[in-house]
N, C-alpha and C positions, 0 to 999 in steps of 0.2 A: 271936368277936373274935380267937381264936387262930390259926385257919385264915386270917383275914385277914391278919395280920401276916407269916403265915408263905408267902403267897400273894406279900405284897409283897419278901416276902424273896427267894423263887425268882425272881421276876421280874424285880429290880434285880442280883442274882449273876449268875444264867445267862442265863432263858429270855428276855430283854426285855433284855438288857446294850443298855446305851448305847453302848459300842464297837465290840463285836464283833455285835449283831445291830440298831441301830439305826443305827448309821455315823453319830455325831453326834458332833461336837468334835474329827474329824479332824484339823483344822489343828495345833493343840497336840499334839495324840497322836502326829501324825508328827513333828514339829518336833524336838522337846525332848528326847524320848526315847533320847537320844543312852546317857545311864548312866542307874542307877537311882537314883541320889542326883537327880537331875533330875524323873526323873517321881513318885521318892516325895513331892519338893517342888508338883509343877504338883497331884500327887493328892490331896494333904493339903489344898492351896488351893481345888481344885474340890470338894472333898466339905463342905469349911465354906460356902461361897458358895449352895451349894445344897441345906443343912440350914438353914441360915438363912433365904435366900429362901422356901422352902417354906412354913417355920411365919409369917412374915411376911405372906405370898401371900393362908394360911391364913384368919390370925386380920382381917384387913381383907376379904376375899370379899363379904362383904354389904355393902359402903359404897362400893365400886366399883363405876362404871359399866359396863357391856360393850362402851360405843361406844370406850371409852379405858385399857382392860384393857391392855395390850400397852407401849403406853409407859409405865402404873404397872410394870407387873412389868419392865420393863428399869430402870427407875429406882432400885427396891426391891435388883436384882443389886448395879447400879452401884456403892449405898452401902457391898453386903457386898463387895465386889472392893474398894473403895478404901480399908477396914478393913484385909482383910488384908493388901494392899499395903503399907500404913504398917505393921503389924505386921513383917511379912517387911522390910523399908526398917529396922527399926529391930532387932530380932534376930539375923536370917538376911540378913545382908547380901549373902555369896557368893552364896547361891543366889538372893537376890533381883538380881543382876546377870546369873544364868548362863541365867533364866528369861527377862530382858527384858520386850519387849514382851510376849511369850504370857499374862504374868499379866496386864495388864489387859485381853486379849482373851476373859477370861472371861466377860465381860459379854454380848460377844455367842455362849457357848457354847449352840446349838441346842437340846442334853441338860437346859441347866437354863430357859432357857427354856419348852421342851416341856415338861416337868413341872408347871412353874408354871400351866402355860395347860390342861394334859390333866388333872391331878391334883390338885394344891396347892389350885386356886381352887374347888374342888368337893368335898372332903371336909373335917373339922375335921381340927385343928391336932396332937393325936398322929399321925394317920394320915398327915397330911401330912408330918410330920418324920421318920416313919421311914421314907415313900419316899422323902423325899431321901439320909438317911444308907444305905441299901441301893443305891440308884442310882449315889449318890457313891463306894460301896464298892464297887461292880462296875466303875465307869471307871476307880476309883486300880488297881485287879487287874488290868485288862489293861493301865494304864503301866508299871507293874513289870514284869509278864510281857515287853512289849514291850523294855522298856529293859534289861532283863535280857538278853537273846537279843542284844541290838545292842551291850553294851555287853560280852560275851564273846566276840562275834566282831569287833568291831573293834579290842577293847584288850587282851583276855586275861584281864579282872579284875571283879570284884565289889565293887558300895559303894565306885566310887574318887570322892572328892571328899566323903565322907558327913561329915567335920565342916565342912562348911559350911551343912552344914543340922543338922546334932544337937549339932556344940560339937568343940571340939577331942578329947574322950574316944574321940568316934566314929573317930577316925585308924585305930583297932588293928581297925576291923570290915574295912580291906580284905582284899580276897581275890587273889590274886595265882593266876588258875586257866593259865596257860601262857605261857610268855613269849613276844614277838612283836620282831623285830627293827623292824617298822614297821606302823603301825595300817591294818587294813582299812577303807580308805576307802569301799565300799561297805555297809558295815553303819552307818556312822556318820554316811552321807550319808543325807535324804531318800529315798531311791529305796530303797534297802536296810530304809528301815521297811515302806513299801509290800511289798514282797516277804515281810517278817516277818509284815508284819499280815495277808497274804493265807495264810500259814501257821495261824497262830490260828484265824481263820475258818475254816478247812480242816476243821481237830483240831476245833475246835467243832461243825461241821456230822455230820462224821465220830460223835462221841460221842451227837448226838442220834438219827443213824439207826440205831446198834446199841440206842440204850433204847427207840427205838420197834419195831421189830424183838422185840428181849424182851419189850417187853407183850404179853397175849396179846392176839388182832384180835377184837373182838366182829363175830361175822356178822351182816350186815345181814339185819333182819325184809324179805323179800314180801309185801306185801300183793294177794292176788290180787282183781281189780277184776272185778265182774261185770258183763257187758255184756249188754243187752238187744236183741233184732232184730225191730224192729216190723215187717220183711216177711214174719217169716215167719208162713204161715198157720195 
């Protein structure tokens, strides 16, 4: 059971990221990721929608149909997106306006979908919930990462706008990493995350081939095949 868990762990962090090696949820990933107070909000929202989904998905598996799987599990999203909606609407009000549309376009995020339909509806209800919260933790880590990188070279600073998603206390977390007489609009635009996010990938792919390189190679067995020659005499 350990090795499972721990299996599902590697796989929703690194080896299986929904970001950076499945390329799902793009849309918001690119979008928003403008600062890290954005995508710590979009990550927090997508990692509840898709712990919840999951153990939901789970625990109803055997009373759904197959022919209509697909509209239950958009349905089941829907309810958890329109929760935390109303949560973040009533809370987190800043972020819930800086987020817009992208929060209810979680609904259609590929990442929790696919899960639901690969995972969720095919194992019980622990194992389904900690793939979601591992999954959901591997996409909030590269928004950060993402948002991070975009929101130091466009703006110069760290955690700007963070009490609007943690409370006015969060003010004193900015970071003020270099001043900038005017914001790089290319890091802060769309095109500039594309460029970031093909960075990531990069370091990612990069990190995989040095670990595989260190393991040592087991040499492949020959097996030598005897061949018979019924011409000869």
């Amino acid at each position: 059971m350990n090795n499972e868990y721990k299996e599902l762990a590697w796989q929703g962090l690194w080896k299986n990221n929904p970001g950076l090696v499945q390329l799902l949820g793009l849309c918001p990933l690119l979008a928003v990721t403008s600062t890290v107070t954005n995508a710590l909000g979009l990550g927090l929202a997508t990692l509840l929608v898709l712990v919840g989904s999951n153990i939901t998905v789970s625990a109803i598996r055997q009373w759904v149909p197959k022919e209509i799987r697909i509209p239950i599990f958009v349905m089941i999203i829907a309810a958890f997106v329109t929760c935390v909606q109303l949560l973040m609407n009533a809370f987190t009000y800043g972020i819930y306006q800086s987020l817009g549309l992208f929060l209810p376009l979680i609904v259609t995020n590929c990442a929790i979908i696919g899960r639901a339909e690969a995972y969720a509806s095919k194992n019980p209800v622990k194992q389904a919930g900690f793939d979601g919260l591992m999954m959901g933790t591997g996409f909030a880590f590269v928004l950060l990462a993402l948002g991070a990188i975009r929101e130091v070279l466009g703006q110069g600073t760290l955690f700007d706008g963070a009490n609007l998603l943690l409370g006015e206390w969060a003010t004193d977390l900015r970071i003020e990493v270099y001043n900038l007489d005017s914001q790089f609009l290319l890091a802060i635009l769309p095109p500039g995350a594309f460029i970031a996010m093909g960075f990531l990938i990069a370091v990612k792919n990069m990190i995989d081939a040095k670990i595989a390189q260190a393991q040592p190679q087991q040499e492949e067995k020959t097996i030598e095949r005897v061949r018979v020659n019924f011409d000869a005499q």
